[in-house]
mmCIF entry with sequence, helices, sheets and N, C-alpha, C, O atoms, coordinates in Angstrom:
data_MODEL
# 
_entry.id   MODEL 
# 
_entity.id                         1 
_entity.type                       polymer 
_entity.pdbx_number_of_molecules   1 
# 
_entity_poly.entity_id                      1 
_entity_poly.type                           'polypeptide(L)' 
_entity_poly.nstd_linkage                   no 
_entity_poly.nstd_monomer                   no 
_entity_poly.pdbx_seq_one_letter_code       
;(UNK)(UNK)(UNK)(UNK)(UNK)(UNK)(UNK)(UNK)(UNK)(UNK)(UNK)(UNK)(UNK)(UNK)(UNK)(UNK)
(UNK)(UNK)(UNK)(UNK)(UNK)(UNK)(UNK)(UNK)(UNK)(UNK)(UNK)(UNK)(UNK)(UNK)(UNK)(UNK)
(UNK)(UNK)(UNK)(UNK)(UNK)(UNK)(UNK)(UNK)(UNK)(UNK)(UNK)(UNK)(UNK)(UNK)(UNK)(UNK)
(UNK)(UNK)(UNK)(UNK)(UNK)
;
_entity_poly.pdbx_seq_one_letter_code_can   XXXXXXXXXXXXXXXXXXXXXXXXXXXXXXXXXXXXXXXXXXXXXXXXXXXXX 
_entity_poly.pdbx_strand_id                 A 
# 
loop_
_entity_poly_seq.entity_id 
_entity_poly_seq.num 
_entity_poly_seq.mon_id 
_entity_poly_seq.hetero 
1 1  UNK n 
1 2  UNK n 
1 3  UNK n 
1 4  UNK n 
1 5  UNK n 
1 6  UNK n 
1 7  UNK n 
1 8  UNK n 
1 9  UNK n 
1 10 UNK n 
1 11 UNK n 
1 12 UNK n 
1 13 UNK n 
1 14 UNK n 
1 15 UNK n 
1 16 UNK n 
1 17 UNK n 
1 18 UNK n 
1 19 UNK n 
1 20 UNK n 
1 21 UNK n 
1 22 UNK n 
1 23 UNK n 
1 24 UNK n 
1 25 UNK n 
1 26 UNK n 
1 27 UNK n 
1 28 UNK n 
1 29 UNK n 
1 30 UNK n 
1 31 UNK n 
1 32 UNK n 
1 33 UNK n 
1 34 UNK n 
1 35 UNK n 
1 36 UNK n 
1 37 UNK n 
1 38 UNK n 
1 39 UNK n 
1 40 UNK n 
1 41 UNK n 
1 42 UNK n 
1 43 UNK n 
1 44 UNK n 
1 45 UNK n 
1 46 UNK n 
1 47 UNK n 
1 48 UNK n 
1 49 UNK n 
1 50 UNK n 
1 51 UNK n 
1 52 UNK n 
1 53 UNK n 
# 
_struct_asym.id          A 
_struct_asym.entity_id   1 
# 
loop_
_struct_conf.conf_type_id 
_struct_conf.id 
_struct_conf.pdbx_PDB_helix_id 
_struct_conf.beg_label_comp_id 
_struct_conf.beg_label_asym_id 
_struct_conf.beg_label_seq_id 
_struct_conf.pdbx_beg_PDB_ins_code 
_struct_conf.end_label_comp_id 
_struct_conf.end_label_asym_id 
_struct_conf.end_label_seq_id 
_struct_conf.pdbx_end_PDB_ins_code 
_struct_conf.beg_auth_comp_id 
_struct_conf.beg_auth_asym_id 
_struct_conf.beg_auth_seq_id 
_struct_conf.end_auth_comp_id 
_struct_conf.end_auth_asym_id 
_struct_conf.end_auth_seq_id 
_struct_conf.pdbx_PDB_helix_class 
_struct_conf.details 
_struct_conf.pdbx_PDB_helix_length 
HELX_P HELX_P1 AA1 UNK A 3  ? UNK A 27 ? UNK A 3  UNK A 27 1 ? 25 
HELX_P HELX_P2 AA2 UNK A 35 ? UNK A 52 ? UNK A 35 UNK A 52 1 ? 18 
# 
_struct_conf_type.id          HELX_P 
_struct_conf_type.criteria    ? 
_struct_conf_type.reference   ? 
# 
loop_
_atom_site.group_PDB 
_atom_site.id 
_atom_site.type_symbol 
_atom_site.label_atom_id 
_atom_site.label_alt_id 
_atom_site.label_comp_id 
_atom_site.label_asym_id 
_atom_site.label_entity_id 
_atom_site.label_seq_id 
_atom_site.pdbx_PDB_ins_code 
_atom_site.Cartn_x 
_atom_site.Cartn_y 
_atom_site.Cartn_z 
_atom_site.occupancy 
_atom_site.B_iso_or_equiv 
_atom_site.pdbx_formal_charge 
_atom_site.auth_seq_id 
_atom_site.auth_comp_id 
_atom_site.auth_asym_id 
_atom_site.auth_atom_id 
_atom_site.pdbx_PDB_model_num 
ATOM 1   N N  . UNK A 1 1  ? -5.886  29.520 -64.748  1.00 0.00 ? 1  UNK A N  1 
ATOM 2   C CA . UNK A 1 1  ? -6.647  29.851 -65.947  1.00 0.00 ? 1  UNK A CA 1 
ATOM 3   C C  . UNK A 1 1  ? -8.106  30.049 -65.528  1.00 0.00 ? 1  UNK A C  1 
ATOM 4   O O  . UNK A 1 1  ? -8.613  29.321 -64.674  1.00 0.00 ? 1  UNK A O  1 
ATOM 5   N N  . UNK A 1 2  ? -8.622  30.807 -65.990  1.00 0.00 ? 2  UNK A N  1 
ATOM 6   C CA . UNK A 1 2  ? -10.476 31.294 -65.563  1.00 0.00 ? 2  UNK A CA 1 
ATOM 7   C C  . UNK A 1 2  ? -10.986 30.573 -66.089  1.00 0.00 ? 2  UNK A C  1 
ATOM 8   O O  . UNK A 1 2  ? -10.647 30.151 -67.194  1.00 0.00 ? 2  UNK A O  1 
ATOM 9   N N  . UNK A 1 3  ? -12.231 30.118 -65.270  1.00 0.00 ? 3  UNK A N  1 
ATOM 10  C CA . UNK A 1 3  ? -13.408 29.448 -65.914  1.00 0.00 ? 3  UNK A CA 1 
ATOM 11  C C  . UNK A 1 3  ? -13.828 30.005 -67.774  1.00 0.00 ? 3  UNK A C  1 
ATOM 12  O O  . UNK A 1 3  ? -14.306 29.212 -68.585  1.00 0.00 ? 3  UNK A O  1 
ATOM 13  N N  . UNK A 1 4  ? -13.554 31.277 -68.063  1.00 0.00 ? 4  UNK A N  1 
ATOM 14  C CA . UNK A 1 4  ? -13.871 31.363 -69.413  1.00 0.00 ? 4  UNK A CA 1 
ATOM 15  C C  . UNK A 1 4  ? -13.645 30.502 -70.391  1.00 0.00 ? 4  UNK A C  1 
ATOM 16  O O  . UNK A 1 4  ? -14.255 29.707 -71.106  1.00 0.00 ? 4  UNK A O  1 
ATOM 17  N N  . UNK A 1 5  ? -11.798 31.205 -70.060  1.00 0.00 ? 5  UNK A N  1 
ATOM 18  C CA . UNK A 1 5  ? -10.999 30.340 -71.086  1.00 0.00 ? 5  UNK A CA 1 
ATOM 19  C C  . UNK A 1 5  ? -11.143 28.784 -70.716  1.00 0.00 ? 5  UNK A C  1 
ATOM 20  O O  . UNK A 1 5  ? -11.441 28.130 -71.716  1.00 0.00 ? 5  UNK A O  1 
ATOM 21  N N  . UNK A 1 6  ? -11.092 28.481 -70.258  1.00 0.00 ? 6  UNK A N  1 
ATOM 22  C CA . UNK A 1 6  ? -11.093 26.581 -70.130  1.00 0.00 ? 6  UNK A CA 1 
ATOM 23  C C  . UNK A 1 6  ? -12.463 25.997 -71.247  1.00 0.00 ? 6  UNK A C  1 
ATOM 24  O O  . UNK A 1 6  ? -12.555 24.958 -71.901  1.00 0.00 ? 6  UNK A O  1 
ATOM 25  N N  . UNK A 1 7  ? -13.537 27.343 -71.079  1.00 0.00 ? 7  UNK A N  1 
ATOM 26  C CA . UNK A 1 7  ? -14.817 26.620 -71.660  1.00 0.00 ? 7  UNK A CA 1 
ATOM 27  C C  . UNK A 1 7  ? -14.733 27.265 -73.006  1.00 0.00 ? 7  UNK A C  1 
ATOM 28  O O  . UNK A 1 7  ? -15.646 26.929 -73.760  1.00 0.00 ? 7  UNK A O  1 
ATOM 29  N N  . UNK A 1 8  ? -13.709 28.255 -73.576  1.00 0.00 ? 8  UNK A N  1 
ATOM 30  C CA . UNK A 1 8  ? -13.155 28.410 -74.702  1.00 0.00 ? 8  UNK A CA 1 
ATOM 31  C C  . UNK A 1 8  ? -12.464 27.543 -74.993  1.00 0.00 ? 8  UNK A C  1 
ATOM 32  O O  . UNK A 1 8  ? -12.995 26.875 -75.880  1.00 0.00 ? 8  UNK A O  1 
ATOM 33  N N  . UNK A 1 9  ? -11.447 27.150 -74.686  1.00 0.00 ? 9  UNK A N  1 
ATOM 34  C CA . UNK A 1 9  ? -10.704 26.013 -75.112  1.00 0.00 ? 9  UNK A CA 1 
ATOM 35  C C  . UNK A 1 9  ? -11.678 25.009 -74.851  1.00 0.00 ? 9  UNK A C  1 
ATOM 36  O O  . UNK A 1 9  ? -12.050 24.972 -76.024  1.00 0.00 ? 9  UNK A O  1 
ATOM 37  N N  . UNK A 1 10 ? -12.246 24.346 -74.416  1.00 0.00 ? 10 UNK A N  1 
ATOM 38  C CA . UNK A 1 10 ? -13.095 22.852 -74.904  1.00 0.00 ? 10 UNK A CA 1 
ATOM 39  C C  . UNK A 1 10 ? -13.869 23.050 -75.708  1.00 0.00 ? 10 UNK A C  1 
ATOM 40  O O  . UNK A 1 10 ? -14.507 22.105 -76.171  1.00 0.00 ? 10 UNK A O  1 
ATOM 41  N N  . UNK A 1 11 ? -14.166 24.921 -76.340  1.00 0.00 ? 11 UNK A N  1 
ATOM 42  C CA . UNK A 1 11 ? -15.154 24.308 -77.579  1.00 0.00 ? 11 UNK A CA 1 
ATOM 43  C C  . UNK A 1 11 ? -14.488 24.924 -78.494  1.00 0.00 ? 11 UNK A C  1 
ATOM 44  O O  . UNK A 1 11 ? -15.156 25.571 -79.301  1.00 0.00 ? 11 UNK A O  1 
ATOM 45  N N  . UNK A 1 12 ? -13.101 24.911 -78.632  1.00 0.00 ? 12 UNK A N  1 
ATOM 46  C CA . UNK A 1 12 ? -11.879 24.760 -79.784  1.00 0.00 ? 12 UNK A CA 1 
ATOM 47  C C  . UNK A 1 12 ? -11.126 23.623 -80.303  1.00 0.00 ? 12 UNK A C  1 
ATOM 48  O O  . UNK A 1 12 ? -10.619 23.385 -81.399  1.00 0.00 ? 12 UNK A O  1 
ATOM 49  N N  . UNK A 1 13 ? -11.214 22.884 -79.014  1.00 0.00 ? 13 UNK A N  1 
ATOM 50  C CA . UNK A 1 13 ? -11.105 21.466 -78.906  1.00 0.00 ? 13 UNK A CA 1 
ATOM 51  C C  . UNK A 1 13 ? -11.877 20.684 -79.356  1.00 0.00 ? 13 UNK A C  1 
ATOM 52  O O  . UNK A 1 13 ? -11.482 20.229 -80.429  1.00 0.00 ? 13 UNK A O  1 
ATOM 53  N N  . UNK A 1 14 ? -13.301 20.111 -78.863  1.00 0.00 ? 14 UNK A N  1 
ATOM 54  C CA . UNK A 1 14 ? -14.035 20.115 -79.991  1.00 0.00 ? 14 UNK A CA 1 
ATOM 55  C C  . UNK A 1 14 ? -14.141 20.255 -81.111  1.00 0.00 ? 14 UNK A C  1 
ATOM 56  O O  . UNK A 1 14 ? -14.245 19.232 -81.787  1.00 0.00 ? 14 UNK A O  1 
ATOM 57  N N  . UNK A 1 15 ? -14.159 21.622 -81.806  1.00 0.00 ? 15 UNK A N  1 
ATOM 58  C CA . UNK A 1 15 ? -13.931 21.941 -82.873  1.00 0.00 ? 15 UNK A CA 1 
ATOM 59  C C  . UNK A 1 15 ? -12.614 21.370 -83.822  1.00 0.00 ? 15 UNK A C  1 
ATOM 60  O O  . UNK A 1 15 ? -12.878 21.087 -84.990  1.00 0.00 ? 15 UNK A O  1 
ATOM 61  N N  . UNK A 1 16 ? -11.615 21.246 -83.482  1.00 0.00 ? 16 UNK A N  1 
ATOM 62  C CA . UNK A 1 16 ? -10.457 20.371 -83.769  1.00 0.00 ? 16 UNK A CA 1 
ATOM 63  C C  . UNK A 1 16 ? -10.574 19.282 -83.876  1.00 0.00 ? 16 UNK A C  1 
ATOM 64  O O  . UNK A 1 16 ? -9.922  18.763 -84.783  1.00 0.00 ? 16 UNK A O  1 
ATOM 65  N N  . UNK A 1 17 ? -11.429 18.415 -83.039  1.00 0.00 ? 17 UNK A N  1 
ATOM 66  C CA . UNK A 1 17 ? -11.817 16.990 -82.990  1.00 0.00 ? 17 UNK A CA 1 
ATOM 67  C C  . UNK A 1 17 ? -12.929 16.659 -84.125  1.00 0.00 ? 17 UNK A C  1 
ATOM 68  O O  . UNK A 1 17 ? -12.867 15.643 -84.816  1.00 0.00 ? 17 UNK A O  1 
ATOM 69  N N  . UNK A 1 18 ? -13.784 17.473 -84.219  1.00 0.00 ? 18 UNK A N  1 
ATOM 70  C CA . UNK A 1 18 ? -14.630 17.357 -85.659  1.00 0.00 ? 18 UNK A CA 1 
ATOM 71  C C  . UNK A 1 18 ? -13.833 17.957 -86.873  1.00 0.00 ? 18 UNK A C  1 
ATOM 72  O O  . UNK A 1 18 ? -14.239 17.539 -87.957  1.00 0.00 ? 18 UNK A O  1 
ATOM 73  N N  . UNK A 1 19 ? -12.972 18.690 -86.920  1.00 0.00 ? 19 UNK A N  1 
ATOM 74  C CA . UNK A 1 19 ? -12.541 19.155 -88.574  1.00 0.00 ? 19 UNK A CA 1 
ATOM 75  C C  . UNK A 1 19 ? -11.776 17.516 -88.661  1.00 0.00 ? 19 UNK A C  1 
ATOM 76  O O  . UNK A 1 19 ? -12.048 16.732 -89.570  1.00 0.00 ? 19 UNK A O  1 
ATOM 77  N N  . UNK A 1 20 ? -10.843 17.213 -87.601  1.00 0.00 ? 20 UNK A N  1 
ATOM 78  C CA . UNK A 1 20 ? -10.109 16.286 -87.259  1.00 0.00 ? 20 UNK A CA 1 
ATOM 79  C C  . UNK A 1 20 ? -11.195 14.895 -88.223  1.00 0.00 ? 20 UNK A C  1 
ATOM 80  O O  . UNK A 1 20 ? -10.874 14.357 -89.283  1.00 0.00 ? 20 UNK A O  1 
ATOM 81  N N  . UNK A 1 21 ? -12.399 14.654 -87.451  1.00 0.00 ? 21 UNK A N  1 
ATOM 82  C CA . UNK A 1 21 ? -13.259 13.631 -88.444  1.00 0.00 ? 21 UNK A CA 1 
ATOM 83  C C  . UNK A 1 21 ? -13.128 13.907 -89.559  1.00 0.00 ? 21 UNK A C  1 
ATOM 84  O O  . UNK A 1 21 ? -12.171 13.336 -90.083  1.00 0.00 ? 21 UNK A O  1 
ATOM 85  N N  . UNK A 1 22 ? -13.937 14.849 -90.472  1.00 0.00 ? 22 UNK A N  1 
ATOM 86  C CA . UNK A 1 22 ? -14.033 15.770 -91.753  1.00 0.00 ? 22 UNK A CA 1 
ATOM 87  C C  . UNK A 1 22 ? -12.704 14.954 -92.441  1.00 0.00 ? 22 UNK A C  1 
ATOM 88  O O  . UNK A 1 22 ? -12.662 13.919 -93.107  1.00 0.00 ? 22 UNK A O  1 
ATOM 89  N N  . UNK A 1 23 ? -11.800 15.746 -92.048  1.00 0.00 ? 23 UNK A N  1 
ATOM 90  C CA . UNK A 1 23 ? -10.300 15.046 -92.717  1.00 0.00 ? 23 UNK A CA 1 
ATOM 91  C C  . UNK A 1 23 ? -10.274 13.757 -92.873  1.00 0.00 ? 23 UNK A C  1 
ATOM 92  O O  . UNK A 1 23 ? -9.944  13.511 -94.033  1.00 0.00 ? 23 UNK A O  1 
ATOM 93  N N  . UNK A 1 24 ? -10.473 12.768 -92.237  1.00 0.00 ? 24 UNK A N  1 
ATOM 94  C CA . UNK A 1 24 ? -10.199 11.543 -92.207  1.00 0.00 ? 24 UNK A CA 1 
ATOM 95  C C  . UNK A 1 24 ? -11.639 10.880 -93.378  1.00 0.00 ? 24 UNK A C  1 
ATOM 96  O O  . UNK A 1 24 ? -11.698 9.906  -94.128  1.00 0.00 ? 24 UNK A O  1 
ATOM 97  N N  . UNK A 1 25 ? -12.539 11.886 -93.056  1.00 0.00 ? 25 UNK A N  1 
ATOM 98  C CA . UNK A 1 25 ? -13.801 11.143 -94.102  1.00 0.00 ? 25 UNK A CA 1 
ATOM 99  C C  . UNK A 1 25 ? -14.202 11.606 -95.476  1.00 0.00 ? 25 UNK A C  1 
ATOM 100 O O  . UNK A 1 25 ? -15.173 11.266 -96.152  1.00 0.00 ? 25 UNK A O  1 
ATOM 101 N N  . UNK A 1 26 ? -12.824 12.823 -95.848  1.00 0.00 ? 26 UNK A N  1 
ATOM 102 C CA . UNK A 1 26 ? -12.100 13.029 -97.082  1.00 0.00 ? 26 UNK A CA 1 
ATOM 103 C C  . UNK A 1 26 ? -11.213 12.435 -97.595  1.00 0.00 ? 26 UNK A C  1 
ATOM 104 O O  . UNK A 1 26 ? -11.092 12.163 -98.789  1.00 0.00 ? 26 UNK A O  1 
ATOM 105 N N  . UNK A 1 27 ? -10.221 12.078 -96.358  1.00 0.00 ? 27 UNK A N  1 
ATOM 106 C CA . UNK A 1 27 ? -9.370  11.003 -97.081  1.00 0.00 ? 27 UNK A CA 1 
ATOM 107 C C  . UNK A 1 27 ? -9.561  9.858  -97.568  1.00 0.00 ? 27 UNK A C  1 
ATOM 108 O O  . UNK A 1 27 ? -9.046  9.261  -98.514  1.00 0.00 ? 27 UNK A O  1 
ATOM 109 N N  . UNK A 1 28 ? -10.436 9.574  -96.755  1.00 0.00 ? 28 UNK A N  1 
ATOM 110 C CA . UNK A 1 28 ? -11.195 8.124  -97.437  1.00 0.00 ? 28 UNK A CA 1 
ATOM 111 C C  . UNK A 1 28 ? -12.366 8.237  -98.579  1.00 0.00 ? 28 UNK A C  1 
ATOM 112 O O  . UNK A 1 28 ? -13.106 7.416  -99.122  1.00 0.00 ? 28 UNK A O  1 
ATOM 113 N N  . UNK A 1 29 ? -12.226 9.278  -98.653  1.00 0.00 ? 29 UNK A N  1 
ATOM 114 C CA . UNK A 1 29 ? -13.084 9.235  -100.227 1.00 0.00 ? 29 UNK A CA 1 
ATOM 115 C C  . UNK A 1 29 ? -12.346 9.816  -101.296 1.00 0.00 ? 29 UNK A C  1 
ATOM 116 O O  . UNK A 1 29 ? -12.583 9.663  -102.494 1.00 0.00 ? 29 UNK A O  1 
ATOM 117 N N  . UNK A 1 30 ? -11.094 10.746 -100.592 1.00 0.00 ? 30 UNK A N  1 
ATOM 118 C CA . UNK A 1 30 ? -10.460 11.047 -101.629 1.00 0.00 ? 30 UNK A CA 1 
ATOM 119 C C  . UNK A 1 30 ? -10.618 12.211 -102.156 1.00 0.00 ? 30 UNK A C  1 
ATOM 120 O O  . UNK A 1 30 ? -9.986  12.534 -103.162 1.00 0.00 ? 30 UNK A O  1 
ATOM 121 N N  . UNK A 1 31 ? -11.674 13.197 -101.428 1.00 0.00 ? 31 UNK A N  1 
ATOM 122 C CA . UNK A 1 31 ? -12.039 14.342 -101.661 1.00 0.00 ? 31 UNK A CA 1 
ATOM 123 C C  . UNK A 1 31 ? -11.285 15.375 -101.809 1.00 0.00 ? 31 UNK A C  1 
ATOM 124 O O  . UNK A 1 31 ? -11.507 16.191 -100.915 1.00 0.00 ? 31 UNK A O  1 
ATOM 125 N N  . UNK A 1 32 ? -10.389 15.750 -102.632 1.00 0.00 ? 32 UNK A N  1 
ATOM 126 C CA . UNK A 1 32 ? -9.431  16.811 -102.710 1.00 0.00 ? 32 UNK A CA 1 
ATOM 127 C C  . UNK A 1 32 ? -9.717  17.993 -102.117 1.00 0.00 ? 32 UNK A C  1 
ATOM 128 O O  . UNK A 1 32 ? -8.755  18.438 -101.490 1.00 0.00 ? 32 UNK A O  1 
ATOM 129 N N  . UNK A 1 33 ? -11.292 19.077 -102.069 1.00 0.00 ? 33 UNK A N  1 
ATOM 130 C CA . UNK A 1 33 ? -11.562 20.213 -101.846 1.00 0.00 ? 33 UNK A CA 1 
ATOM 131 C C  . UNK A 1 33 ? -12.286 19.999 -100.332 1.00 0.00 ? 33 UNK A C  1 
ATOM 132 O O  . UNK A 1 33 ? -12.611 21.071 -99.821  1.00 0.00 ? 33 UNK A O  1 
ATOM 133 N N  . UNK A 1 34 ? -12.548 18.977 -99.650  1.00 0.00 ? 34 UNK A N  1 
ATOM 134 C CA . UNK A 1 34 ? -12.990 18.592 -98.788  1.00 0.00 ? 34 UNK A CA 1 
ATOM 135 C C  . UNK A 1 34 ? -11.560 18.390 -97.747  1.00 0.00 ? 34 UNK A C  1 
ATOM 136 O O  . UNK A 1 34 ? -11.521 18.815 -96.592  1.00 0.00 ? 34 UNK A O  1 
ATOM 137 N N  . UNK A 1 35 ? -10.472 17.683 -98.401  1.00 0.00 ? 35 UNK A N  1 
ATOM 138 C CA . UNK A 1 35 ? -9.457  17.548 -97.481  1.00 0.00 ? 35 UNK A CA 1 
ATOM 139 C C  . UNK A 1 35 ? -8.679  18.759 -97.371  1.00 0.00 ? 35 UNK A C  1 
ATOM 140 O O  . UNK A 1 35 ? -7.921  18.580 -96.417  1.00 0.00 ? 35 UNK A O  1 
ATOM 141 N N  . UNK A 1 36 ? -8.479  19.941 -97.887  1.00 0.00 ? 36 UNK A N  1 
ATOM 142 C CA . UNK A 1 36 ? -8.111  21.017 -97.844  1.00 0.00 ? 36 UNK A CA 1 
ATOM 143 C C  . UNK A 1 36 ? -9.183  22.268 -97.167  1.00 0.00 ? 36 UNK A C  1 
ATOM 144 O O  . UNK A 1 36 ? -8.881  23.455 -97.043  1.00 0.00 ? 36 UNK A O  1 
ATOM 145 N N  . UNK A 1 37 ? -10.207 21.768 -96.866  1.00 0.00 ? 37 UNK A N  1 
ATOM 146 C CA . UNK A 1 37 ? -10.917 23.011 -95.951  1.00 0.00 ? 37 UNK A CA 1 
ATOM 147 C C  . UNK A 1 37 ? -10.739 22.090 -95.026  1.00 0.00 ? 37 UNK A C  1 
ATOM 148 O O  . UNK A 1 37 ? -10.725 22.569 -93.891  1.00 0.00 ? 37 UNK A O  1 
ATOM 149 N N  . UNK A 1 38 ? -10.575 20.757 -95.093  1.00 0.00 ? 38 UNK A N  1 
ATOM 150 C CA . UNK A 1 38 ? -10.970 20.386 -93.271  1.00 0.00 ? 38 UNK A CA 1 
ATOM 151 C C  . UNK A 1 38 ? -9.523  21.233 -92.617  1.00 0.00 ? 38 UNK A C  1 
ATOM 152 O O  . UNK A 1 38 ? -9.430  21.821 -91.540  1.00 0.00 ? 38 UNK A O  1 
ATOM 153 N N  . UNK A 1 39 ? -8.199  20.997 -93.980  1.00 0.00 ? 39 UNK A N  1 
ATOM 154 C CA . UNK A 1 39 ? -7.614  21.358 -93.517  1.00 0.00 ? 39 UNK A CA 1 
ATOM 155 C C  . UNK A 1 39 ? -7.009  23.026 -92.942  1.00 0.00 ? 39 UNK A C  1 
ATOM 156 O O  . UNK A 1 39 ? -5.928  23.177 -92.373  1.00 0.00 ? 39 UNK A O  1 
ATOM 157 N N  . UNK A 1 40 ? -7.814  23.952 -93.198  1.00 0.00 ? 40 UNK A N  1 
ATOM 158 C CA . UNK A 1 40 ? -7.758  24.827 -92.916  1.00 0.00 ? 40 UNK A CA 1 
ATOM 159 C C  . UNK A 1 40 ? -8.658  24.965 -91.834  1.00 0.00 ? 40 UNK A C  1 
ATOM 160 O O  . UNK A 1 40 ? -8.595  25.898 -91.033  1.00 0.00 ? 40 UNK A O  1 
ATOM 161 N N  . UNK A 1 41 ? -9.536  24.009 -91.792  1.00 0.00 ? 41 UNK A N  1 
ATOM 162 C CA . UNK A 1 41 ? -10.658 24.234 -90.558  1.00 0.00 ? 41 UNK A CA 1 
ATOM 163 C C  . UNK A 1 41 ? -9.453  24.433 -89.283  1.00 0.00 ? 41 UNK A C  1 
ATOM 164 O O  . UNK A 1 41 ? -9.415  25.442 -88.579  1.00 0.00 ? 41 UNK A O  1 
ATOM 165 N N  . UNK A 1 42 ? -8.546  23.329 -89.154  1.00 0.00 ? 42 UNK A N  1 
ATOM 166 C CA . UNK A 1 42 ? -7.398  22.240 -88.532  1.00 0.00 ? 42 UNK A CA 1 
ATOM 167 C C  . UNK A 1 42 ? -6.635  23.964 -88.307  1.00 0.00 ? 42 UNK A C  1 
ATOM 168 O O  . UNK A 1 42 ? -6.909  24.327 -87.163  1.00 0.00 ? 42 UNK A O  1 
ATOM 169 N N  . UNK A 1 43 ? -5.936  24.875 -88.933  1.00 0.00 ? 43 UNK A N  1 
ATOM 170 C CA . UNK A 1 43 ? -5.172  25.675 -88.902  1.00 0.00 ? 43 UNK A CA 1 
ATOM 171 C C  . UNK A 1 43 ? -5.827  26.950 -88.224  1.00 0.00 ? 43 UNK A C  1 
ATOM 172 O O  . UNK A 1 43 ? -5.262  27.934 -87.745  1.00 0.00 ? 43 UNK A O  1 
ATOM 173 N N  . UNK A 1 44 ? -7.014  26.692 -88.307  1.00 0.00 ? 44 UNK A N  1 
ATOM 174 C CA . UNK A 1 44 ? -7.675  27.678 -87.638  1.00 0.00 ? 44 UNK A CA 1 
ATOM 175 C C  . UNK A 1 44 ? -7.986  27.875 -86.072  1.00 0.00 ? 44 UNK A C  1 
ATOM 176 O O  . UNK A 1 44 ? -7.985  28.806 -85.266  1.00 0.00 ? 44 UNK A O  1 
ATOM 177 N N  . UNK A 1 45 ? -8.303  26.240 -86.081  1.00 0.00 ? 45 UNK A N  1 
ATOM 178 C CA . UNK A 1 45 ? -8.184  25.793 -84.940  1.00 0.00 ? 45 UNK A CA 1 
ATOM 179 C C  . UNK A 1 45 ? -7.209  25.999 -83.916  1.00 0.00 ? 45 UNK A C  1 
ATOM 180 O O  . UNK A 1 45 ? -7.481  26.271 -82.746  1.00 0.00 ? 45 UNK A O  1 
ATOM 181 N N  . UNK A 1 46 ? -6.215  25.878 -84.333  1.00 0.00 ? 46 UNK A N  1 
ATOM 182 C CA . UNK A 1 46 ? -4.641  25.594 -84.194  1.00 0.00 ? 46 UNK A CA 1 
ATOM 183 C C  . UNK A 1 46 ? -4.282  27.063 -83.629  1.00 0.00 ? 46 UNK A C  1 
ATOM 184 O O  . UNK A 1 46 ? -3.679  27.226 -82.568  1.00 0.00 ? 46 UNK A O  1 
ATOM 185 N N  . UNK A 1 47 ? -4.809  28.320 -84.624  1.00 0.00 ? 47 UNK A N  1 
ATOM 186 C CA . UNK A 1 47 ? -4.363  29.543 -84.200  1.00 0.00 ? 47 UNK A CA 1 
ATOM 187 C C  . UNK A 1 47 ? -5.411  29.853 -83.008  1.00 0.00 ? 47 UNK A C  1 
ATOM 188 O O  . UNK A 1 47 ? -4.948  30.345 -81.979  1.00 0.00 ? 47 UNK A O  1 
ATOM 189 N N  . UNK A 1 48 ? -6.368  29.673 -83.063  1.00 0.00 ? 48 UNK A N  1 
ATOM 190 C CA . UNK A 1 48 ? -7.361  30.473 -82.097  1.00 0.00 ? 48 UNK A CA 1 
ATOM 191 C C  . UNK A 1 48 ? -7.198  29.659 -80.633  1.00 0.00 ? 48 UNK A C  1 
ATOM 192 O O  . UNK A 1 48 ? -7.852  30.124 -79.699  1.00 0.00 ? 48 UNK A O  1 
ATOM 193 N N  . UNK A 1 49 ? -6.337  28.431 -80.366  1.00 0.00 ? 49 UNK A N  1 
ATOM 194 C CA . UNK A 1 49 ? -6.219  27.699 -79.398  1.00 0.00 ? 49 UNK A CA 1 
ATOM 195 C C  . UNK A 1 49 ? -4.883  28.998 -79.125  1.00 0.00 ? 49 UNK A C  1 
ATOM 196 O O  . UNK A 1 49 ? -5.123  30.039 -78.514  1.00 0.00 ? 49 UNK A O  1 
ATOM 197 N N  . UNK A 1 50 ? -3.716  28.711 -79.621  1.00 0.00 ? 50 UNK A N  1 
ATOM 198 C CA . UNK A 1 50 ? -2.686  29.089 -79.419  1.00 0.00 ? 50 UNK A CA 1 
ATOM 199 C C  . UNK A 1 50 ? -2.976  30.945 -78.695  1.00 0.00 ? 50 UNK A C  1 
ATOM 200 O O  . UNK A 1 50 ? -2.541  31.443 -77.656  1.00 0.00 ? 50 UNK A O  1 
ATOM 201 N N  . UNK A 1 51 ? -3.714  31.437 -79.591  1.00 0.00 ? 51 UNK A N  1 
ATOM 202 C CA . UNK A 1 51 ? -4.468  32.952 -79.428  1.00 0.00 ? 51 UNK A CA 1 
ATOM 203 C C  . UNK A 1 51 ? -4.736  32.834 -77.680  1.00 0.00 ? 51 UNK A C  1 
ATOM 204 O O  . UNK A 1 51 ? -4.244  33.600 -76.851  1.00 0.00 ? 51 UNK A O  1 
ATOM 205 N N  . UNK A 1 52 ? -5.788  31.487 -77.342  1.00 0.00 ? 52 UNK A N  1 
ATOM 206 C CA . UNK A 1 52 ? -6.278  31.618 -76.206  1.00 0.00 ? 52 UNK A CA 1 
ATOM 207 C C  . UNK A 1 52 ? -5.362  31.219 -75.154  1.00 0.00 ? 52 UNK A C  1 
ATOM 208 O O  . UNK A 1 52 ? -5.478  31.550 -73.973  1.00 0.00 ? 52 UNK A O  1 
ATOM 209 N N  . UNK A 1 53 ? -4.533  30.558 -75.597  1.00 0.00 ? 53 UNK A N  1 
ATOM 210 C CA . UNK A 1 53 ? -3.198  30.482 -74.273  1.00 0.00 ? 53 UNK A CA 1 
ATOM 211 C C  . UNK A 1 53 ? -2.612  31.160 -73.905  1.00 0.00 ? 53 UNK A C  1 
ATOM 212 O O  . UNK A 1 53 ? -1.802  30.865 -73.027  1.00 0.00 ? 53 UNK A O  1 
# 
């Protein structure tokens, strides 16, 4: 794998790891519109990792 992609994927990763917070600090408040973008943040994530493999 090239130096690119690796430093694409760690700042998708990243990015996954903070929506990843977001979610958890909606759930604990209970934020309905907050836990549904983190969760799309999460799906986005998800595709553009998968994209880069």
């Amino acid at each position: 794998m090239e130096k690119e992609r690796i430093a694409v994927l760690a700042q998708l990763l990243t990015g996954m790891k903070d929506a990843s917070a977001k979610l958890e600090d909606a759930l604990k408040k209970k934020d309905v519109d907050a836990i549904n973008e983190a969760k799309k943040e999460i799906i986005h994530f998800q595709m553009e990792i998968d994209r880069t493999l």
